[in-house]
C-alpha positions, 0 to 999 in steps of 0.5 A: 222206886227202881229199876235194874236190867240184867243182861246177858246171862243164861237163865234158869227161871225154873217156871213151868213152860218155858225151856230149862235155860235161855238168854234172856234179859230180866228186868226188876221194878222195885223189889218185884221182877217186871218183865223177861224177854230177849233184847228189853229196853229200859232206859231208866233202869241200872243196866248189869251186864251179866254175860258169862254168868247163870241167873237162878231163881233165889235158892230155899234153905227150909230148914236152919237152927239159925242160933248154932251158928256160933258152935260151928263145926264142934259137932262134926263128928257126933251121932244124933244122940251126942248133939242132943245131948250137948247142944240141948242139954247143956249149951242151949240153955246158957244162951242170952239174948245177944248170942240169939242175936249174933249168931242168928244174923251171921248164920243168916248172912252166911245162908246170903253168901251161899246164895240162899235168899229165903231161909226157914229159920227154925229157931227152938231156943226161945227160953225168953221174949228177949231171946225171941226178939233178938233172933228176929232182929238178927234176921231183920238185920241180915236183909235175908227173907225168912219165915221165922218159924217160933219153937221152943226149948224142950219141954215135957209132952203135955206142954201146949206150944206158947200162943201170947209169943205166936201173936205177939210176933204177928202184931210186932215184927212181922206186920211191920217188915216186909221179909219177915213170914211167921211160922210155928215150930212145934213140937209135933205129934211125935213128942207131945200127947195128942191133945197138945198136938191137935190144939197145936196143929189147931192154933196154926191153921187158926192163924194161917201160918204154916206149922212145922214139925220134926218127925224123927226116932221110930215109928209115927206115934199117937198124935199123928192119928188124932191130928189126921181125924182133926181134919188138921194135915194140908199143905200148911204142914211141914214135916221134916226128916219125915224118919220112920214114916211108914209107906203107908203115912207117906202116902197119907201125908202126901195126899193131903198136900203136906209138905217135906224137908230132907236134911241130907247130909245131916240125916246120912252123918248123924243116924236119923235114918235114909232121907225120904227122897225116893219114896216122896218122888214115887208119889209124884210128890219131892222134897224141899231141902234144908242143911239143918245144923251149922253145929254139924254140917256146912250150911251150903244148900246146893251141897244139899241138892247135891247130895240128896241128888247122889243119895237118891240115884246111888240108891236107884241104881243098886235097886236096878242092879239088884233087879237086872244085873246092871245099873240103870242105863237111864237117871233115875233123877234129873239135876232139874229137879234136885235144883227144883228141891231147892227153889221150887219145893222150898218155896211151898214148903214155906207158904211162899210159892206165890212170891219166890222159887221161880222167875216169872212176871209178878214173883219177887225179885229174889235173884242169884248170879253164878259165875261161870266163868270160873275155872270150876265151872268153865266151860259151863256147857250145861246152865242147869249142872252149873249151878248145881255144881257152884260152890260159894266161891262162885255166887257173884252176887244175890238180889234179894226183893230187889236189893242187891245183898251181895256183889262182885262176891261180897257181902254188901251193907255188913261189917263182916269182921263184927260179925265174926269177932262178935260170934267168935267170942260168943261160940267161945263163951258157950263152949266153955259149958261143953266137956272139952272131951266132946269138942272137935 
């Protein structure tokens, strides 16, 4: 067992009740936070000195296709339909195991470095057992903490989602490691028959996992009716994108508890359609946040937060406009709560609120430290805006359930120049399969 005693920095612990920042000492015990307060004393534990720096909650990616990270920036400038089209269509199904491998652990590392502890791995190229393994195993290998959330390549409506694989993890990986949760990427009731939705939705509620669906391309369809009369929407269900939602199913939706993920930049660049931001926050209700894609778009969640945050108040602020004359004289959206969107939110969505998301007494000790000092951010008069406005070149370090995963802004414990030979030769393999006229 050990102890590690922070000191010196401002801290956000984004827990109810307590103010938006305050230096306090924070004092881990094992992987699990111990104790907050001013001027704690432990003489046994490792004592950091994190004067100058802003220690936040560990931050939520919940909603990654970990596996692309081989094919990064190819897609940069493709719509929706051209990324179906050369990812699914064709590159996907040329994966082996090892590319499941290498670029699941560096799209996993990456999401470290850019100070993201939790990760909602949405991984829906399980052509094999072995490409399901192999994935797992590069989230096993990267120490992040994840719900791997177990989908499958693309398949025809009346397709039941593969139930042997969903209990298979739940007796092999995901019972023996202690960062691993276990999801189901289904899906959905947008592209299966109703049936399959509802035996789907009911499989997960069946093993208390969270189901996660993308809702995207027009309005809800069939399946969305018979899985809300199956009694089968709580707050165990993800929707992500939530594109072509009706006011009227938000409203639904959010009622019975589910949960949603925006991906901004990815919906802004690629036409899924305006982010869902406004319309959740006008039902007392927000988003978690995910970066979707490293096919197109950087997999950095506070560039997220931020643009959803900007997104949102542009949008405000025309409407205000539209209506007086002027732009708001007040925000319509604190930075507080777009920080929330990826800590908090990203937490619930993923079925894991009462283990991480805040700090707070008994919560997993799931840490990032911010730099502050750096010319970017200096002075960093507000903590709050500070962290928001980090890049990665100021995530100084990240604990993860009290191990330090990344310090003095390195990586730990990783051969990185592996790690990237390994996914460069991959990437480079499987570009081979694309149209050089599609490639960047």
């Amino acid at each position: 067992m050990s102890r590690t005693l922070l000191r010196g920095a401002r801290v956000v612990t984004m827990a109810p009740n307590r103010p938006d920042a305050e230096r306090i000492d924070i004092l881990v015990d094992d992987d699990r936070i111990a104790d907050l307060g001013e001027h704690l004393d432990s003489p046994d534990a490792d004592t950091v000195d994190l004067s100058g720096r802003v220690v936040i909650p560990g931050l939520v990616n919940a909603h990654l296709h970990t596996w692309q990270a081989g094919l990064r920036c190819v897609g940069a400038d493709w719509t929706l339909p051209e990324y179906l089209t050369h990812v699914h269509g064709t590159v996907a199904r040329h994966y082996n195991p090892e590319d499941m491998r290498i670029g699941t652990l560096a799209g996993a590392l990456n999401q470290i470095d850019c100070g993201t502890t939790t990760l909602g791995d949405w991984c829906h190229n399980t052509r094999t057992p072995e490409h399901t393994d192999a994935a797992v195993d590069g989230l096993l290998r990267s120490g992040i903490r994840a719900v791997f959330l177990h989908g499958t390549a693309y398949v025809t409506p009346d397709s039941p989602h593969p139930l042997p694989e969903v209990d298979r993890l739940l007796d092999g990986p995901v019972r023996t490691h202690d960062l691993l949760t276990l999801g189901m990427a289904i899906r959905g009731p947008q592209y299966s028959t109703p049936e399959v939705a509802v035996a789907d939705f009911r499989a997960a509620d069946e093993r208390g996992v969270v189901v996660s669906v993308h809702q995207s391309g027009g309005e809800p369809a069939a399946g969305w009716d018979a899985v809300r009369e199956a009694g089968l929407l709580g707050p165990h269900t993800n929707i992500t994108h939530g594109a072509g939602m009706t006011d009227e199913w938000i409203k639904t939706l959010v009622g019975a508890g589910v949960t949603f993920t925006a991906t901004p930049e990815n919906e802004l660049g690629q036409g899924h359609a305006v982010p869902v931001t406004g319309r959740l926050l006008r039902l007392g209700a927000a988003p978690s946040l995910g970066t979707d894609v490293d096919t197109v778009v950087p997999g950095d969640i506070l560039t997220a937060a931020r643009i959803a945050l900007a997104h949102q108040r542009g949008l405000d602020h025309e409407h205000h406009r539209q209506s007086t004359g002027m732009v708001s004289r007040t925000p319509s959206i604190t930075g507080k709560q777009a920080l929330s969107w990826a800590t908090v939110e990203g937490a619930r969505a993923l079925g894991l609120a009462d283990r991480v998301g805040r700090i707070e007494p008994g919560m997993q000790a799931d840490l990032v430290a911010i730099d502050a000092r750096a010319l970017n951010l200096w002075p960093a008069h507000d903590p709050i805006a500070a962290a928001l406005h980090a890049g990665v070149g100021n995530i100084e370090a990240v604990m993860i359930a009290g191990q330090w995963r990344k310090r003095d802004h390195h990586l730990v414990d990783v051969d990185l120049d592996d790690v990237k030979d390994r996914l460069r030769g991959s990437g480079e393999r499987l570009l081979r399969h694309l149209d050089t006229s599609a490639r960047i």
